[in-house]
py3Dmol code that shows the C-alpha trace and the ligand (Angstrom):
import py3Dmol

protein = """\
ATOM      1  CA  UNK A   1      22.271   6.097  -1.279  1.00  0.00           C
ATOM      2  CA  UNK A   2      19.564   4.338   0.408  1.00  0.00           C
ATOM      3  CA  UNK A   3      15.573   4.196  -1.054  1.00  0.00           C
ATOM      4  CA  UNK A   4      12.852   5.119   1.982  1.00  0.00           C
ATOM      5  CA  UNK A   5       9.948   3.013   1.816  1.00  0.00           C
ATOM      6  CA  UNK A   6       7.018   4.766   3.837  1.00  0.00           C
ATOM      7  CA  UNK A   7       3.782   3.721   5.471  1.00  0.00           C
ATOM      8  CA  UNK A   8       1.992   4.255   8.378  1.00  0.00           C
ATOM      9  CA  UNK A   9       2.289   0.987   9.769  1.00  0.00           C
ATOM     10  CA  UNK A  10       3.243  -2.592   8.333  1.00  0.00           C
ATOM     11  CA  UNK A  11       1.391  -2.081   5.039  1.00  0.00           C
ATOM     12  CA  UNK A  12       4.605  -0.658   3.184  1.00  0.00           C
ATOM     13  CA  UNK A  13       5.979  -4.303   3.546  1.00  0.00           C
ATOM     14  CA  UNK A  14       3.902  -5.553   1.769  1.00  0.00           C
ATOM     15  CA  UNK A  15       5.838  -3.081  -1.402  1.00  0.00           C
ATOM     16  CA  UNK A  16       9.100  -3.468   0.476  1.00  0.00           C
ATOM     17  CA  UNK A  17       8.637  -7.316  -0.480  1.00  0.00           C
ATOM     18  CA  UNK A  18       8.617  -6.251  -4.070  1.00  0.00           C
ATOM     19  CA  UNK A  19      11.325  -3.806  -4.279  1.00  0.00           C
ATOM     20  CA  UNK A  20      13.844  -6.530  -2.488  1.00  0.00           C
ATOM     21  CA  UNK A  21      12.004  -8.523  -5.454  1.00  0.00           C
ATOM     22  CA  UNK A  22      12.730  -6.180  -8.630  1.00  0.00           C
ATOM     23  CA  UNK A  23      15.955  -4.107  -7.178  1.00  0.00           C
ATOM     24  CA  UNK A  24      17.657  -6.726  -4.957  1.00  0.00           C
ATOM     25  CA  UNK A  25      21.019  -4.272  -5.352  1.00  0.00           C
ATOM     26  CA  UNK A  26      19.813  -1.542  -3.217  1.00  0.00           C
ATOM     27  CA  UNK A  27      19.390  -0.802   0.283  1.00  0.00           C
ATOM     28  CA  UNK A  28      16.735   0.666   2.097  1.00  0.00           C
ATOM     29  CA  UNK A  29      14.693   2.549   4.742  1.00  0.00           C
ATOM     30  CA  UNK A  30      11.653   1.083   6.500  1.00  0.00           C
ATOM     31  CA  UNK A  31       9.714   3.483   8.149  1.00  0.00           C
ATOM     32  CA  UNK A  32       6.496   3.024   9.599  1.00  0.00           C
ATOM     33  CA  UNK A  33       4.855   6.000  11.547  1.00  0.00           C
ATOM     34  CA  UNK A  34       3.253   2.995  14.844  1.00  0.00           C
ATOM     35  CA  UNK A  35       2.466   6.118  16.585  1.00  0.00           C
ATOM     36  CA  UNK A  36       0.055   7.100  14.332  1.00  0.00           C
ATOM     37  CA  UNK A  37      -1.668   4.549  12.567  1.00  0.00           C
ATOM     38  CA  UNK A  38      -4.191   4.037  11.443  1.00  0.00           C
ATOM     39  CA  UNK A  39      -4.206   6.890   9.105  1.00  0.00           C
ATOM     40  CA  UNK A  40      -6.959   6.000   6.916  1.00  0.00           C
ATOM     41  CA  UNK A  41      -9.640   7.053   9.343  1.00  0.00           C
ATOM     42  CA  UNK A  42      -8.375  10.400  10.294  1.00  0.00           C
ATOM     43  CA  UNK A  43      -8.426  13.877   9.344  1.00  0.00           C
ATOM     44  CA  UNK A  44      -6.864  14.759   6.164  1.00  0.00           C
ATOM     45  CA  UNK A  45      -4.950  17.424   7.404  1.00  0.00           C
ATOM     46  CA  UNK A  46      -3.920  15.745  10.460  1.00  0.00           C
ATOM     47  CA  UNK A  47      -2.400  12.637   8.056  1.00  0.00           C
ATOM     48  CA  UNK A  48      -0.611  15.337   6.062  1.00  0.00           C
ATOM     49  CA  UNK A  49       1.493  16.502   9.076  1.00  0.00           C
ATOM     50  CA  UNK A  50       2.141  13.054   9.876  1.00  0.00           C
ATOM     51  CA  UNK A  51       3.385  12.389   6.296  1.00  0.00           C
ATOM     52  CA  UNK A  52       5.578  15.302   5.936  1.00  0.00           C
ATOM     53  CA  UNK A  53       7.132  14.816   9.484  1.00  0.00           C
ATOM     54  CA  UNK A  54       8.332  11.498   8.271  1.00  0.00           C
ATOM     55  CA  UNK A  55       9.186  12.082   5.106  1.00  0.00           C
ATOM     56  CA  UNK A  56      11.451  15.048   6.486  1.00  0.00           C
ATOM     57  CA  UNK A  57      13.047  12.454   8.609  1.00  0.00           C
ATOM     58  CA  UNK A  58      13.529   9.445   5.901  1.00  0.00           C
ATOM     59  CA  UNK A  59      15.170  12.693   3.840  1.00  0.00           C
ATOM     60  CA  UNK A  60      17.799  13.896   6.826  1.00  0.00           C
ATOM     61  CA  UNK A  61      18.834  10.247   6.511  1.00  0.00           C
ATOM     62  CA  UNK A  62      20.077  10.424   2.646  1.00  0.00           C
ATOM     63  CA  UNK A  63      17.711   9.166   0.268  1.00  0.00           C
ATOM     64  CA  UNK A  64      17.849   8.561  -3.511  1.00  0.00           C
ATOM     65  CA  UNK A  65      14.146   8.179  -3.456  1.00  0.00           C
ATOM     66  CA  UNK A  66      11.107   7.719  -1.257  1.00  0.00           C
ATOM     67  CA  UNK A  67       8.452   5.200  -2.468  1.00  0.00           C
ATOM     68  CA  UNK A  68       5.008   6.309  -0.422  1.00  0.00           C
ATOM     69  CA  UNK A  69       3.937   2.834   0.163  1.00  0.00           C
ATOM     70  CA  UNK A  70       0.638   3.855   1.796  1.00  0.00           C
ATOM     71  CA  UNK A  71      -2.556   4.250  -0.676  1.00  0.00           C
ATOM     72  CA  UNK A  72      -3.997   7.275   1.481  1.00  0.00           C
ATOM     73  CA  UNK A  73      -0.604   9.063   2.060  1.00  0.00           C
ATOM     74  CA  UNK A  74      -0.290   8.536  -1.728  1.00  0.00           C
ATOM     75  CA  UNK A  75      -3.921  10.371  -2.076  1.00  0.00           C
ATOM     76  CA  UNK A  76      -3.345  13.283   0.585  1.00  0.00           C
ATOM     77  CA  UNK A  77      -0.259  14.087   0.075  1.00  0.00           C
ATOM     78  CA  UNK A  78       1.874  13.186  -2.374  1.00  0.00           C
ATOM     79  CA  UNK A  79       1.377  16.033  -5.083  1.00  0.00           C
ATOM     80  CA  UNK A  80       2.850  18.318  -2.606  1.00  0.00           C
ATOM     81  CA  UNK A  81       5.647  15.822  -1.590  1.00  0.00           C
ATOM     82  CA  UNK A  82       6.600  16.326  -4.936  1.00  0.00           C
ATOM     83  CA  UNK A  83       6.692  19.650  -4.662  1.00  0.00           C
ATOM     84  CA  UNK A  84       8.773  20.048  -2.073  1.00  0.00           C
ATOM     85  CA  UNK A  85      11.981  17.682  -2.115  1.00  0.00           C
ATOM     86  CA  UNK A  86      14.647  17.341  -4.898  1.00  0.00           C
ATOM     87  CA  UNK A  87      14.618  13.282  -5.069  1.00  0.00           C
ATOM     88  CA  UNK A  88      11.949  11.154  -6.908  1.00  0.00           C
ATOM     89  CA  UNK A  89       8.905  10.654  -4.970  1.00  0.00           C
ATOM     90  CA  UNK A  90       6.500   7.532  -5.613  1.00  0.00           C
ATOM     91  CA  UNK A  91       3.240   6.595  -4.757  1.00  0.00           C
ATOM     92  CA  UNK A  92       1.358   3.774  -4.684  1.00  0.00           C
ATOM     93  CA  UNK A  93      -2.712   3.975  -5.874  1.00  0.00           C
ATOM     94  CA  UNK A  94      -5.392   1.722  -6.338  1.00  0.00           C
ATOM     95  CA  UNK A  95      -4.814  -0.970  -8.973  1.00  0.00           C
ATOM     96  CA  UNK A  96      -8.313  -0.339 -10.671  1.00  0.00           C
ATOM     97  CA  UNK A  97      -7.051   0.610 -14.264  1.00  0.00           C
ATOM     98  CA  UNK A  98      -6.179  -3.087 -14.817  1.00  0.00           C
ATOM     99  CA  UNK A  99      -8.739  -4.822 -12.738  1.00  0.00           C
ATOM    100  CA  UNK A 100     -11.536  -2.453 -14.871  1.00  0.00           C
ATOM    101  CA  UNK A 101      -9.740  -3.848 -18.194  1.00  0.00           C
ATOM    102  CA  UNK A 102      -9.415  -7.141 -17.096  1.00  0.00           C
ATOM    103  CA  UNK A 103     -13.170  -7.817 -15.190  1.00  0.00           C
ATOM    104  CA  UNK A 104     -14.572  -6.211 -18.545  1.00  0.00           C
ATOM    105  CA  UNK A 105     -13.216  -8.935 -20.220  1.00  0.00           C
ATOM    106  CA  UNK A 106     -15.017 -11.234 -17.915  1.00  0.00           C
ATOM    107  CA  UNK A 107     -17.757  -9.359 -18.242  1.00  0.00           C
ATOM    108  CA  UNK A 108     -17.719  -8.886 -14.479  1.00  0.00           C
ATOM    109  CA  UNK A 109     -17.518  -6.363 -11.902  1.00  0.00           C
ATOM    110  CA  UNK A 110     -14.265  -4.493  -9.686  1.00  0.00           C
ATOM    111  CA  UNK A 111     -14.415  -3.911  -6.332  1.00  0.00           C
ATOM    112  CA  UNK A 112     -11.826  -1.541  -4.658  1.00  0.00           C
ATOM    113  CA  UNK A 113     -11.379  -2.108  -0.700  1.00  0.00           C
ATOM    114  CA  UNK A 114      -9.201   0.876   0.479  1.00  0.00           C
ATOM    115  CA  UNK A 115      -9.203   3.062   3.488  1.00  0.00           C
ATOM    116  CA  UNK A 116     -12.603   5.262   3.957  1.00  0.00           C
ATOM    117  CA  UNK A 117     -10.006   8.570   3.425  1.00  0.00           C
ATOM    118  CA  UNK A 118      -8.249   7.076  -0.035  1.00  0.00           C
ATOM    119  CA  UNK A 119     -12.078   6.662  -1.511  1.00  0.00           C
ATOM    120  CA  UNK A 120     -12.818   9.512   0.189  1.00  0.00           C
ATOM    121  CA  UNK A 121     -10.156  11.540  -1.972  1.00  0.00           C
ATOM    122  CA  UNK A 122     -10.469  13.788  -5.218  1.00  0.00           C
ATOM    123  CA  UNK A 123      -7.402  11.443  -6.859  1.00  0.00           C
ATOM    124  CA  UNK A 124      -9.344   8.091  -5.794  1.00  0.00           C
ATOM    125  CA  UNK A 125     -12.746   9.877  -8.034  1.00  0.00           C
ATOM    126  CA  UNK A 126     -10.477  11.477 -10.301  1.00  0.00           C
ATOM    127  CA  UNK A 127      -9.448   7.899 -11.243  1.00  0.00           C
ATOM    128  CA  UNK A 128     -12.566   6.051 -11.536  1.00  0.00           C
ATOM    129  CA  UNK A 129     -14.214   9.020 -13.690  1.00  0.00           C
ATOM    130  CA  UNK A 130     -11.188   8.540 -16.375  1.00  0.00           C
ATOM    131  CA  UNK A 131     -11.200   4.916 -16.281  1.00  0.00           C
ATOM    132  CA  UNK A 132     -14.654   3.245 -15.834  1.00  0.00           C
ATOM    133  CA  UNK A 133     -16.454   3.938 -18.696  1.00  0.00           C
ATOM    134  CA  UNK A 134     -19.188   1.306 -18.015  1.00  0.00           C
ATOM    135  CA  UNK A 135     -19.649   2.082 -14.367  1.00  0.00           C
ATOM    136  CA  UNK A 136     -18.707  -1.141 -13.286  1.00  0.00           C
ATOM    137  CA  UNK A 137     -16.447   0.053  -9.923  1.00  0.00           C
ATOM    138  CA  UNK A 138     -17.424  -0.290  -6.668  1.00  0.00           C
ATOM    139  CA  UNK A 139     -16.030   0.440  -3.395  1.00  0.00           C
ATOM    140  CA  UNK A 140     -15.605  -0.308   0.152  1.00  0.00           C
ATOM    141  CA  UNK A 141     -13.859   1.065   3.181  1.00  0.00           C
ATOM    142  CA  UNK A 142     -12.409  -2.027   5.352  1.00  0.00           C
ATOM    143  CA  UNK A 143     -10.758   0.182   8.062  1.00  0.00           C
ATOM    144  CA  UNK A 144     -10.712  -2.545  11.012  1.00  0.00           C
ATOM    145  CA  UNK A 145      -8.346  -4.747   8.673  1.00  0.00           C
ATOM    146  CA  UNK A 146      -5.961  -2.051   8.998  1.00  0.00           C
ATOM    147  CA  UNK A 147      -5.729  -2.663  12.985  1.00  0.00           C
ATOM    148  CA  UNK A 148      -6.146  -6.603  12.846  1.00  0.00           C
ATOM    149  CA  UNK A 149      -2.750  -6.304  10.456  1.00  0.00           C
ATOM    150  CA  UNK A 150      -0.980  -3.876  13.015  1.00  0.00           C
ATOM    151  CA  UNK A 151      -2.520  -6.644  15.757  1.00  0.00           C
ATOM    152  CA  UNK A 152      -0.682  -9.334  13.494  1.00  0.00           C
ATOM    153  CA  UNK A 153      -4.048 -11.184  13.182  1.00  0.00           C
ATOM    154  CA  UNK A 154      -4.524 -12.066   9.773  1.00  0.00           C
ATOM    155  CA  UNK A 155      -6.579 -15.278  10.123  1.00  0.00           C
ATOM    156  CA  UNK A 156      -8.032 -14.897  13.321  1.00  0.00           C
ATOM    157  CA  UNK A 157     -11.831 -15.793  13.164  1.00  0.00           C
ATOM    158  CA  UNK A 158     -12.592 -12.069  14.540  1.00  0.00           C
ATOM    159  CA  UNK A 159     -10.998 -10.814  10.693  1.00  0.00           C
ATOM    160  CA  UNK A 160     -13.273 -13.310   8.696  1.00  0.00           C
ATOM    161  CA  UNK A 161     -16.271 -12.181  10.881  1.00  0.00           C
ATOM    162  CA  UNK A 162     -15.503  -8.715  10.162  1.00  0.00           C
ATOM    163  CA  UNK A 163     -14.888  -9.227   6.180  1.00  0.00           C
ATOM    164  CA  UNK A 164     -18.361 -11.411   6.303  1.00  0.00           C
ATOM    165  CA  UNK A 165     -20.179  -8.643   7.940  1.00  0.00           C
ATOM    166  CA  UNK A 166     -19.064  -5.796   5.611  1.00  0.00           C
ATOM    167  CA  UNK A 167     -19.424  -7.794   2.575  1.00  0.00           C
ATOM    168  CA  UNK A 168     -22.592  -9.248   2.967  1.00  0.00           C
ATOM    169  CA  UNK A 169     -24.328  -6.105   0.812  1.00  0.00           C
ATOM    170  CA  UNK A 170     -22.629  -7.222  -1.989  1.00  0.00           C
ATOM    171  CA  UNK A 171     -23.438 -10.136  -4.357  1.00  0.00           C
ATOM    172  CA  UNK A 172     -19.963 -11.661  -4.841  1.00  0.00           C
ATOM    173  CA  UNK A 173     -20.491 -13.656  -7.879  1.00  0.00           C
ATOM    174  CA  UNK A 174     -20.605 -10.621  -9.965  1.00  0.00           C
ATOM    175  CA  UNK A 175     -16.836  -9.685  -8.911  1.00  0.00           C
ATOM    176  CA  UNK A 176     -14.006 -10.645 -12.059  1.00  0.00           C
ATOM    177  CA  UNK A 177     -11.733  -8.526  -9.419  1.00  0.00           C
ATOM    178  CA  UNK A 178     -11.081  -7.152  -5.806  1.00  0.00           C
ATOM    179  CA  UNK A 179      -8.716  -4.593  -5.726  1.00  0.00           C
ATOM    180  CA  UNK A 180      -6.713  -4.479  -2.249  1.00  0.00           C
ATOM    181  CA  UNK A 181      -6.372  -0.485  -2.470  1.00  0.00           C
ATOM    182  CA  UNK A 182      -4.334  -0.611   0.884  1.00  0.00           C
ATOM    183  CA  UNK A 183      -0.888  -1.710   1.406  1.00  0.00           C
ATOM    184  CA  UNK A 184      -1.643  -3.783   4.717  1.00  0.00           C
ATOM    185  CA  UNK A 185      -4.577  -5.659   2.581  1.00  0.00           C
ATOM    186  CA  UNK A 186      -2.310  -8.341   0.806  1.00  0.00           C
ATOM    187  CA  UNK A 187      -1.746  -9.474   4.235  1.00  0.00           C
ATOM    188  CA  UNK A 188      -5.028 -10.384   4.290  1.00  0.00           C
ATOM    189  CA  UNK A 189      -5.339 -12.477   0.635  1.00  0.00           C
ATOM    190  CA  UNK A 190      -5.773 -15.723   1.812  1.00  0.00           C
ATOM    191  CA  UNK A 191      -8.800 -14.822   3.947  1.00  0.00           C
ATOM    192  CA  UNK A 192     -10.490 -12.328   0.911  1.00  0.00           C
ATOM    193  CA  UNK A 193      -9.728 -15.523  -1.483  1.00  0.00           C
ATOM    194  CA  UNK A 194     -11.928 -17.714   0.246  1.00  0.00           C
ATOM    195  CA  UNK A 195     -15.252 -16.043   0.424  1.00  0.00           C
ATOM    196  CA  UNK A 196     -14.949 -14.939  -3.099  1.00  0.00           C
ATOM    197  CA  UNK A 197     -15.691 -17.447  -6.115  1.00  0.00           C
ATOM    198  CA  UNK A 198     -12.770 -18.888  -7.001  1.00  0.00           C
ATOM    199  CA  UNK A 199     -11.508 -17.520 -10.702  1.00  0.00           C
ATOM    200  CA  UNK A 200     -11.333 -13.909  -8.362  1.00  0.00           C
ATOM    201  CA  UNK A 201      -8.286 -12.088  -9.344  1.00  0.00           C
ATOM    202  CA  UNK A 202      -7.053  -9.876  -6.098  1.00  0.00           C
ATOM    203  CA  UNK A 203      -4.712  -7.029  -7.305  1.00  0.00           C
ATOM    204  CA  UNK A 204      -2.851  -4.732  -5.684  1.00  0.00           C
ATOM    205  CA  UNK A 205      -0.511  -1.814  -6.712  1.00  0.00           C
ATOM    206  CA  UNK A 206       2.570  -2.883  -5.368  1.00  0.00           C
ATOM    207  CA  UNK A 207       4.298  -4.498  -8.382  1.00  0.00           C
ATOM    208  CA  UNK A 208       3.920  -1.977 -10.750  1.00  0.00           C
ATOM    209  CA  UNK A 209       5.071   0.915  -7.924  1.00  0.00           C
ATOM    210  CA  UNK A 210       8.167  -1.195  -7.959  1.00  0.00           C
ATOM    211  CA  UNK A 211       8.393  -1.589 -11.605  1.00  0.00           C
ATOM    212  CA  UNK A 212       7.919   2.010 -11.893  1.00  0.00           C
ATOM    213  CA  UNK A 213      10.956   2.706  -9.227  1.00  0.00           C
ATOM    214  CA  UNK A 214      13.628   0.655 -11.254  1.00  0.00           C
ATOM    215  CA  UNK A 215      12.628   3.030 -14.518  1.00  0.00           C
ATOM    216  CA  UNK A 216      12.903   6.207 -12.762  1.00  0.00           C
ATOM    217  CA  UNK A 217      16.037   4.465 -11.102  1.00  0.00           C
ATOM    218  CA  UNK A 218      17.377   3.508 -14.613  1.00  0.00           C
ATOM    219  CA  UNK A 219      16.434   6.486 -16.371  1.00  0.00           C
ATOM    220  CA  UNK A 220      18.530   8.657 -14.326  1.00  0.00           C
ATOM    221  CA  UNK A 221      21.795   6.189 -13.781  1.00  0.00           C
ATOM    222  CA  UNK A 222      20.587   5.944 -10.393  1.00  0.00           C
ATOM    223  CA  UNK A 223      20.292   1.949 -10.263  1.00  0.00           C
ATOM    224  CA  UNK A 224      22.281   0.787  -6.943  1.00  0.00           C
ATOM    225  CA  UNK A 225      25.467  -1.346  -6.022  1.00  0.00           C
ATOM    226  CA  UNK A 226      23.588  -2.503  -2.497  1.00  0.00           C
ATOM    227  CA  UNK A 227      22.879  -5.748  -1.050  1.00  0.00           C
ATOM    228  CA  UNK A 228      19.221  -5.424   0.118  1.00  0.00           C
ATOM    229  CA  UNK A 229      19.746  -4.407   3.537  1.00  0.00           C
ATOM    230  CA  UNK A 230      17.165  -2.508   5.183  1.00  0.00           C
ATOM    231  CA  UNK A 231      16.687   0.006   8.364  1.00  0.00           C
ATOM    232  CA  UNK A 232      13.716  -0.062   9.893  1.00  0.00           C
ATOM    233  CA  UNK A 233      12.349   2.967  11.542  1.00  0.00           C
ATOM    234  CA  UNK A 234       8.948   3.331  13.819  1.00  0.00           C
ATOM    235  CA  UNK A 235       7.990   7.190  14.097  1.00  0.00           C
ATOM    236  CA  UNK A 236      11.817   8.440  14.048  1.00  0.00           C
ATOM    237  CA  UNK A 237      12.666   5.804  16.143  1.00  0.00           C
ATOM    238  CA  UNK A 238      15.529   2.797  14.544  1.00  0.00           C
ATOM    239  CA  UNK A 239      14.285  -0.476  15.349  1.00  0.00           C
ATOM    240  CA  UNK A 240      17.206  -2.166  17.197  1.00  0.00           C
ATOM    241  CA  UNK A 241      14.961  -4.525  19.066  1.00  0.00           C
ATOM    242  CA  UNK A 242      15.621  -8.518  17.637  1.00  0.00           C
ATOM    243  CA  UNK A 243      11.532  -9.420  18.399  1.00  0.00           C
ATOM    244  CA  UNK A 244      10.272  -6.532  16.131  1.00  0.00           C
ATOM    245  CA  UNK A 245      12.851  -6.795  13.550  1.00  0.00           C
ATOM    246  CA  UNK A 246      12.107 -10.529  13.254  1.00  0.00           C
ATOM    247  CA  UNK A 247       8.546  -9.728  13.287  1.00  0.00           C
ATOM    248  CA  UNK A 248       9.316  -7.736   9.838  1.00  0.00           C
ATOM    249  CA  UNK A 249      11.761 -10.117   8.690  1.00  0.00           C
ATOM    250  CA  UNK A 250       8.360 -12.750   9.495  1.00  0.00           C
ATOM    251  CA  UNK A 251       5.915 -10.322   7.275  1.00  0.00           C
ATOM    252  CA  UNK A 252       8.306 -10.144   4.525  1.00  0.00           C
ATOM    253  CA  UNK A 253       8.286 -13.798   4.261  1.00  0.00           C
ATOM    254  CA  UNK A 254       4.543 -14.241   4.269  1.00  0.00           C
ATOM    255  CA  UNK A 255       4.178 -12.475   1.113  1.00  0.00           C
TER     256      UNK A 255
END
"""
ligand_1 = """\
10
LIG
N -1.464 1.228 4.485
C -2.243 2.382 4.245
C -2.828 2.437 2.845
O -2.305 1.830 1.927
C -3.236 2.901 5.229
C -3.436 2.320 6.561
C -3.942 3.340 7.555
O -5.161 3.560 7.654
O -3.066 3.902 8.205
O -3.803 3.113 2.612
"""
view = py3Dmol.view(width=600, height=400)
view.addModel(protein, "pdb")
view.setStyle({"model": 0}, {"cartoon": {"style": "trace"}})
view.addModel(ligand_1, "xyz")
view.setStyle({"model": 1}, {"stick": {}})
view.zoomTo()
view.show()
């Protein structure tokens, strides 16, 4: 059986990369709810019904396991995901446990850029609360990067504009790490990098998702026998047209 990857958009590719990293030998489901992006900025339980209508459909397809590759589906949603189907759910969060152990090191400061509805969230506050102890976290929503990605602009001069705007508040030096607390950030690495001093460390979630996957995989003797193929779906709809699929196939190998 086949893994579902889910996002609202192009972000999950970004943890689709990985998995075809760290479990070559499966196969899997792509599904990005287009329709609906960006969810980050909505209603919480507006996103919900989103997330369970396409979970519901990744499921009627035969799934071993869904991987929420979205940071703010992961926050709204997935305790009751859990709740509700038989197979492993996954979901990815902000990387700030080891960015907050590895800036204190540096003696430096984290900051998280995520969706305004993932810092918005009880699990995003939840997590800071149990993890920085020395109040060295800060945050910032960067919802318009979420749009350049689905725009495929990822250099343009309009994105480093926007990230120079909405980091101009913030005294950069003092950042040891920048968490990219959304899936369709990493896209965006290359432009963060540069207005950052350059021992930054950007970190995202999407490695130890994966790593996660392959244990709860192993664990239950569910490891697969596929090739890496993967179906793409947009809102319950296959993708069976070449210029979008090669636009994936083109994201996957910018990563
Ligand atoms: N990729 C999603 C995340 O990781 C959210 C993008 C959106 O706002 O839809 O949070």
């Amino acid at each position: 059986m086949k893994i579902g990857i889910f996002d609202s958009g192009i972000g999950g590719v970004t943890v689709l990369h990985q998995a075809l990293k760290q479990l070559p030998n499966e196969d899997y489901i792509y599904y990005a709810d287009t329709q609906n992006v960006p969810y980050g900025e909505k209603p919480k339980e507006e996103v919900k019904r989103y997330i369970f209508e396409a979970v519901d459909f990744i499921a009627r397809q035969g799934v071993k396991a869904v991987v929420i590759a979205c940071n703010t589906a992961t926050s709204v949603a997935v305790e009751d995901l859990r709740a509700k189907y038989a197979f492993p759910v996954l979901g990815i969060e902000p990387a700030v446990k080891p960015a907050v152990q590895a800036s204190e090191a540096m003696g430096k400061r984290v900051l998280v850029l995520a969706t305004s509805l993932t810092l918005k969230e009880k699990k995003f506050h939840d997590l800071v609360d149990r993890i920085d102890s020395h109040a060295i976290v800060d945050k910032l929503p960067l919802p318009n990067l979420v749009q350049f990605a689905e725009r495929y602009q990822f250099q343009e001069d309009d994105v480093i504009r926007y990230l120079e705007d909405q980091l101009t508040p913030f005294d950069l030096k003092q950042y040891g790490t920048v968490v990219l607390g959304c899936t369709h950030f990493p896209f965006f690495k290359a432009a963060i990098r540069k207005l950052f001093p350059d021992d930054v460390v950007l970190m995202d979630g999407s490695v130890g998702t994966v790593k996660h996957l392959k244990r709860v995989l192993e664990a239950s003797g569910q490891t697969g026998d596929g090739t890496g193929q993967v179906t793409f779906y947009t809102s319950g709809v296959k993708v069976e047209d070449g210029v979008l699929l090669s636009q994936y196939h083109r994201l996957l190998e910018m990563l």
